[in-house]
N, C-alpha and C positions, 0 to 999 in steps of 0.2 A: 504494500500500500504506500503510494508515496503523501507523503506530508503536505500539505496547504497550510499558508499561515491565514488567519479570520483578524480581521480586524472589527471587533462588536464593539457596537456604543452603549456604556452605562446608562440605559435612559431614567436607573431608579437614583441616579448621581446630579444627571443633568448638570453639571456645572457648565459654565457657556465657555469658560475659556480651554476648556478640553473639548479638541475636534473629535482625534483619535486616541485608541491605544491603540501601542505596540507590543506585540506579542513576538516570542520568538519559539518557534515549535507548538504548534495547537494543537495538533493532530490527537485522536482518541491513545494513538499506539501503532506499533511497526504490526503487519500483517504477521512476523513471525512470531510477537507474542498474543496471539489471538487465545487460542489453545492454552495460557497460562490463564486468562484473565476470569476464567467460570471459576467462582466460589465451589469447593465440595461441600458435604455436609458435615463432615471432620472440621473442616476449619471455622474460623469466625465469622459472621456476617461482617458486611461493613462497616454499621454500624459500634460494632462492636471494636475493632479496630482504630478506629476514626479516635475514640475515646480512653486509648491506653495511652500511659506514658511513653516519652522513648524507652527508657529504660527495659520496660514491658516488652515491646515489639521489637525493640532486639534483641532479645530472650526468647522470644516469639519465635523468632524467623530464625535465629542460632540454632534452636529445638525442633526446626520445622513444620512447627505448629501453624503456620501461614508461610507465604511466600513475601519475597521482596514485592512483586512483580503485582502482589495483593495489596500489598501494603501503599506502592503509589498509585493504585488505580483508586483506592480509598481515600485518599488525600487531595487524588483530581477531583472526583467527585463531589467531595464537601465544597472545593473551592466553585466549581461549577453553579453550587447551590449558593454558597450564598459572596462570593464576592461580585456580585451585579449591586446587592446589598448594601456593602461596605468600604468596595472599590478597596481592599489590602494588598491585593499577590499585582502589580503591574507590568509584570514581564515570564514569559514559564518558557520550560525548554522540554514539551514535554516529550518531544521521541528519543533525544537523548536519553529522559529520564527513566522513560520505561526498556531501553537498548543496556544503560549499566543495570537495570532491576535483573534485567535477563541474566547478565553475566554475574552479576551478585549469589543468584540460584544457580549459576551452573557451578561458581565455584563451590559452593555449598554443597552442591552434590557429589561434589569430588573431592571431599573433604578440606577444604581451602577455607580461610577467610581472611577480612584483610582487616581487620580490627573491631574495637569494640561498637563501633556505630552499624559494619555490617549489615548493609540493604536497607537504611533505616530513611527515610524521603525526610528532607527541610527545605526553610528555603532562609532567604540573606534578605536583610536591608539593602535597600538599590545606593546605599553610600558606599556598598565594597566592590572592587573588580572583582566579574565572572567571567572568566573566561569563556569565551564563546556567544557569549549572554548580555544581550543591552544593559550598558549600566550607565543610567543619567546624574545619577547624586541630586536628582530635583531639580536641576538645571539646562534651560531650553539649548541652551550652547554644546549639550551632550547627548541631546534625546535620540541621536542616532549610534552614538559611539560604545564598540563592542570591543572591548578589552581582550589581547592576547594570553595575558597571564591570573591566574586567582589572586587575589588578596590573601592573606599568610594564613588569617583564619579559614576561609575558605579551601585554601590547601588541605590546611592538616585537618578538615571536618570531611572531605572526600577522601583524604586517603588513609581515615581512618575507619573507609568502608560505607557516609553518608553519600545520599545520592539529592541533588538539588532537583528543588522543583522549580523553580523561580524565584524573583524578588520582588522585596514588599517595599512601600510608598514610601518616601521621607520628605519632611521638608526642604526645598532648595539649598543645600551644603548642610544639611541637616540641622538651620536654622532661621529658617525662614517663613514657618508658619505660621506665628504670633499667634495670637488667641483659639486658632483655632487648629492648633495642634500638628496635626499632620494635611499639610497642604502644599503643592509644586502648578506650577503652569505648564507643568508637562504632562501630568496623569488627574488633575485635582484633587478632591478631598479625598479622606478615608475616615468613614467613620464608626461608633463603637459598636461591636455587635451583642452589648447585653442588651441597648439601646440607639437604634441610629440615627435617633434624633443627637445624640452626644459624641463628644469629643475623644477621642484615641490615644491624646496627648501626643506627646510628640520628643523627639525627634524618632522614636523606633515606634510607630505609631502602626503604621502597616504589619509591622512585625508582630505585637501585641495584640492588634486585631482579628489576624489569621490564626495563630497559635489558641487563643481566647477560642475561636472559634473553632477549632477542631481541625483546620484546614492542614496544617503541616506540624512535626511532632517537636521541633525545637525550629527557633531564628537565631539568628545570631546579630547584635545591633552595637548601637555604641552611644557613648555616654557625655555631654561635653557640659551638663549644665541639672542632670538628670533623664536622660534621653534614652536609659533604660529602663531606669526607675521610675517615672509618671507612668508611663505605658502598662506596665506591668500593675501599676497602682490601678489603674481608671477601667484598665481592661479585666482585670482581675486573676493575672498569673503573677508568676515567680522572673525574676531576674536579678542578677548582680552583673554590679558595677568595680571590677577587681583591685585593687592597689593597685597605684598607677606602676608600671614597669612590670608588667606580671604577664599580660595580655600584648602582643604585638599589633599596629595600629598599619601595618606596612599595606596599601593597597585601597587607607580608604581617602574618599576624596576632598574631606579634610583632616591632611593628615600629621608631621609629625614635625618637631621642631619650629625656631625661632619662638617668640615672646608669647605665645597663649602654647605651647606647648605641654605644657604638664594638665591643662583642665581637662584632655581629652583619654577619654578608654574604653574597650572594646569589651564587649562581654557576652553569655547567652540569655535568653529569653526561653523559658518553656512553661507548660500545666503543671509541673511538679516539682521541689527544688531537689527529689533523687537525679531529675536530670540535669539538674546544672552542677550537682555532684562529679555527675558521669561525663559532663563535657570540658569541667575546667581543668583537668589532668592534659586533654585531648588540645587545646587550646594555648594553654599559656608555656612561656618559656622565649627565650631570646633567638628571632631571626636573621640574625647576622644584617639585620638593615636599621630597625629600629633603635636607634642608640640611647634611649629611654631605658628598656631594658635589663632586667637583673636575672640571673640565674638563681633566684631562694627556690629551693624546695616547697611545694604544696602541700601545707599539712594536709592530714588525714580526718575530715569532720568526723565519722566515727570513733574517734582517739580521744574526742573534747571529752572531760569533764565536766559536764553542766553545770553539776551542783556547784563547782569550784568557784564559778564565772563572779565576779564584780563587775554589777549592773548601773548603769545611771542610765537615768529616763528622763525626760521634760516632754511637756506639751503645748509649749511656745516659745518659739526660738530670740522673743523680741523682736521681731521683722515683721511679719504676718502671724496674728492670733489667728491660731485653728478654731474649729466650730467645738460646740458642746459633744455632739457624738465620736469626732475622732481625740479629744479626749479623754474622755471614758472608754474607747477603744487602747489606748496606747495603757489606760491602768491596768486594764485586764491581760492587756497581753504580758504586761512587768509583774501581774499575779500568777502565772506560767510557771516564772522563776523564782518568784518569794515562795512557790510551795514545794520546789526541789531545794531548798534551803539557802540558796543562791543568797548574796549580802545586798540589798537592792539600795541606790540611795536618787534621791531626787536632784539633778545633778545637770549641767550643762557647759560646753566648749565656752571658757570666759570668750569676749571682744565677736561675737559674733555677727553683729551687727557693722562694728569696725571693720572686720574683714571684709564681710559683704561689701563696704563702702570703699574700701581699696584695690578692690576687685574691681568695682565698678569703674575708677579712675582711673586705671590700669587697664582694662578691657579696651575703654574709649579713647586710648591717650591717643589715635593716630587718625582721629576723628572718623573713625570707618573705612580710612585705607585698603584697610586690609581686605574687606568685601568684595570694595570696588576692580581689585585687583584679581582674587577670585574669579569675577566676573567676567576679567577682562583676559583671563588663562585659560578658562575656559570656554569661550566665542561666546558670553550671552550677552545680548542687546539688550536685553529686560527683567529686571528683575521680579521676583515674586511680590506682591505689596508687603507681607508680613517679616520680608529682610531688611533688618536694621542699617543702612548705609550710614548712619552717624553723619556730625552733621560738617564734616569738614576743618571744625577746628583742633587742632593738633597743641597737647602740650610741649614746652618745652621742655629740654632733656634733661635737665635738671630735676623738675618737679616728676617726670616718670619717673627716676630713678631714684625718686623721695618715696614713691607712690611701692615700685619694688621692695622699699627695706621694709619700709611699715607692713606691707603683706608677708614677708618673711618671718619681720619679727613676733609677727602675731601667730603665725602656724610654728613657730616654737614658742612660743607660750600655749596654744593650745596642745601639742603634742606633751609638753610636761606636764598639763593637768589630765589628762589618757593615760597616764604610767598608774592612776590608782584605779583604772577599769579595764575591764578586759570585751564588755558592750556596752554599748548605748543603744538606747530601742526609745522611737520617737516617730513624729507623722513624716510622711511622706510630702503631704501638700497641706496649705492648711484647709482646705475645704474636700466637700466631696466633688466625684465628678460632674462637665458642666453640660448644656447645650450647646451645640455648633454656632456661634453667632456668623450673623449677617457679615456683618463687618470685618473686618482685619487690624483690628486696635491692637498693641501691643501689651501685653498684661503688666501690670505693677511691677516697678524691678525686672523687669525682663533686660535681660544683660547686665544684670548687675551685678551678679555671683552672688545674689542673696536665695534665700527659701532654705526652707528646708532639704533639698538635695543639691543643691550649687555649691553650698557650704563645704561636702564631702569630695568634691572635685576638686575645690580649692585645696584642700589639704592632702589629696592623694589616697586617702582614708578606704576601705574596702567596704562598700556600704549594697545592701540587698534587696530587697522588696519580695514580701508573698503575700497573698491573701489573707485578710483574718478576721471580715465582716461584710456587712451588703447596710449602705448608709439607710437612711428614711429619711433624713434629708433629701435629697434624690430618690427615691422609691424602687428597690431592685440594681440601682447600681453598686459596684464591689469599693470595697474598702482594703486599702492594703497599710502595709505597718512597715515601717524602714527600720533595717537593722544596720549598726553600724560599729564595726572593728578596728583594732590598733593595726598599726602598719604591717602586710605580710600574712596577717592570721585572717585569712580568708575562710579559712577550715572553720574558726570560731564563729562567722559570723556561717555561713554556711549550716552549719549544728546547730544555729538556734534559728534560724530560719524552718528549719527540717523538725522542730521541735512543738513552733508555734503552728506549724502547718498540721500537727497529728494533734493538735486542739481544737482548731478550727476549722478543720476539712481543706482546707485551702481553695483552689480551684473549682468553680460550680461549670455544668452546663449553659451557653450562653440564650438568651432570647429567641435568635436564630438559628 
């Protein structure tokens, strides 16, 4: 059967400044795996499939309990259904996809495998190169440009036996959405699928929304301000954001070096945090490109000590007051660990607000150069509305490198008051999730390096997000809780992620 690409218009999206999408590979499947794609009655339904962890269904398909080749036909299918819905997956490769399921099963049948992901379907934020595979970063200057090589994570996620579906929506350089989270002039909005009248967040916003929905079994996104952690809040999965140097950034398309270099990182997104267990062995470590980059060992989350942990919690960072429900959410979850005997105290990173404000002076000092430049590297004439171009005034060099020490000085002052915890557990955002507005305003502090997860990129700090309520504020939207580690011990924040999540179920079924 040969392949056709379809070009279908979202008409449940309707956004007017999206003509087209671009697809690459539509096709159901190669005629040669025709004969694979009947369900037996030994194996799963789809439905049932659709709804495992990775973890699961590569145990699954290790054990032969299903097939790869089942496994991504179950993942097209969901996405078939409802990303008309949600507009997440904006690019799929799928004869390739179902060409490696083939060969995923033959090696399996001949006793082969190529690691622990083994036939296992995902897909990537459209901010990383895939080779072979349109990758825009949300920018109209790119909407046709198809990358030779993976991005490092995308590497070691196929060759550790995943097989890509496609990629999901980001905002233009993955920060150009403003208010309304995940939005590009090259694919438009994507929005949530518990509700899609609401927001995705953003910047891994697509990625959040598919996973959330059952579409693909892990994404893999990146972080420069909270861009895994909102998604995963709003959407209602698991993700972390790793210590900076842990995860290599090499490939995405804002990527690594010069003065905003340390806010950004790479990390997975999945339903369960067993699989962001299972991915950040597979992930992190030094690509000989990245010079961020540290070779520490990955603890072991199974290794932690619970009981041990020294806990501080707050539920207002002085920046933005949270609502009444998230927290009364964040005490319950710090009641988790005052019953495993844990030392809990009420506690918070001195100067937080200061740093926020240094961040901000710091971010801006080049009056949005930096954008502009962006812009202009990679051929776009137009930018998205919700990208910040700043407004052209530049400090002097003096005053930046006023604006550097004070940010320094203050993430080692916050780093010596972290030597008497080993977590902090705190909101995410301070409210629940929103509607999609009209408009394209930019939210409070937006570029500022304030909130509640801006703060953790400033400092490098290893910070997570999983499920651990459904607001009433909002009615049926998820609630998630940010957990957050000393330098390195991702394992620790990882284990209590994994902890709060066998309290509160974590992950629900979405709307759609």
């Amino acid at each position: 059967m040969k392949e056709s690409t379809t070009v279908k218009s979202l008409q449940a999206i309707a956004d007017t400044t999206v003509s087209r999408r671009r697809f690459i590979g539509t096709s159901a499947a190669v005629g040669t795996s025709l004969s694979l794609l009947r369900f037996s009655s030994a194996n799963a339904a789809a439905d049932d499939i659709i709804y495992k962890s990775a973890t699961e269904i590569a145990a699954m398909i290790r054990n032969k309990q299903i097939t790869s080749v089942e496994a991504v036909k179950a993942c097209y299918a969901r996405i078939d259904a409802v990303n008309p819905k949600i507009n997440a997956v904006v690019a799929q490769c799928r004869e390739r996809a179902f060409a490696e399921a083939e060969e995923a099963d033959a090696m399996l049948a001949a006793g082969k495998t190529k690691g622990p992901l083994h036939g296992v379907p995902f897909t990537v934020k459209d901010s990383f190169d895939t080779a072979g595979v349109v990758s825009t970063g949300g920018t109209l200057g790119r909407k046709d440009f198809v990358p030779g090589k993976d991005a490092t994570v995308v590497a070691r996620a196929r060759a550790a036996g995943a097989i890509l579906l496609g990629k999901t929506n980001t905002p233009e350089f993955t920060l150009g959405g403003g208010a309304r989270g995940t939005y590009n002039l090259v694919y438009g909005q994507t929005y949530n699928p518990n509700n899609i009248k609401y927001n995705p967040a953003g910047s891994s916003g697509g990625a959040g929304a598919i996973v959330a929905a059952a579409g693909s079994f892990f994404d893999i996104g990146s972080d420069y301000g909270g861009s895994i952690r909102s998604p995963a809040n709003v959407n209602g999965i698991a993700g972390i954001k790793p210590t900076l140097g842990r995860v290599p950034r090499t490939g995405h398309i804002v990527g690594y070096g010069g003065a905003f270099d340390t806010f950004q990182e790479t990390g997975p997104l999945a339903r369960r945090v067993e699989d962001l267990i299972l991915l950040m062995p597979i992930l992190q470590g030094p690509d000989d490109s990245d010079a961020t980059m540290a070779p520490v060992p990955l603890g072991d989350p199974a290794k932690v000590d619970l009981k041990k942990l020294r806990v501080a919690f707050y539920t207002t960072d002085g920046i933005s007051e949270s609502t009444a429900e998230i927290k009364e959410m964040v005490k319950q979850c710090v009641g988790y660990f005052s019953k495993l005997g844990c030392k809990v105290t009420e506690d918070k990173p001195p100067k937080m607000k200061e740093l926020a404000e240094a961040r901000q002076k710091f971010s801006n000092a080049d009056g949005g150069d930096h954008m502009r430049r962006l812009l202009t590297l990679h051929g776009s004439t137009q930018a998205s509305p919700g990208l910040n171009l700043g407004d052209g005034n530049q400090l002097p060099s003096a005053e930046f490198t006023k604006w550097c020490e004070v940010m320094d000085s203050i993430k080692s002052e916050q780093l010596t008051w972290l030597e008497k915890y080993d977590l902090i557990i705190c909101p995410v955002n301070a409210n629940a999730p929103k509607p999609v507005p009209p408009e394209f305003v930019r939210p409070p502090g937006s570029g500022a390096g304030g909130g509640y997860t801006s703060q953790y990129n400033t400092t490098g700090w290893p910070a997570g997000v999983v499920r651990a309520g459904t607001s009433k504020d909002e009615p049926g939207l998820p609630l998630g809780i940010q957990v957050v580690g000393q330098p390195w011990r991702d394992d620790v924040v990882l284990a209590a992620m994994l902890h709060i999540e066998k309290q509160t179920g974590g992950w629900q079924k979405t709307a759609i």
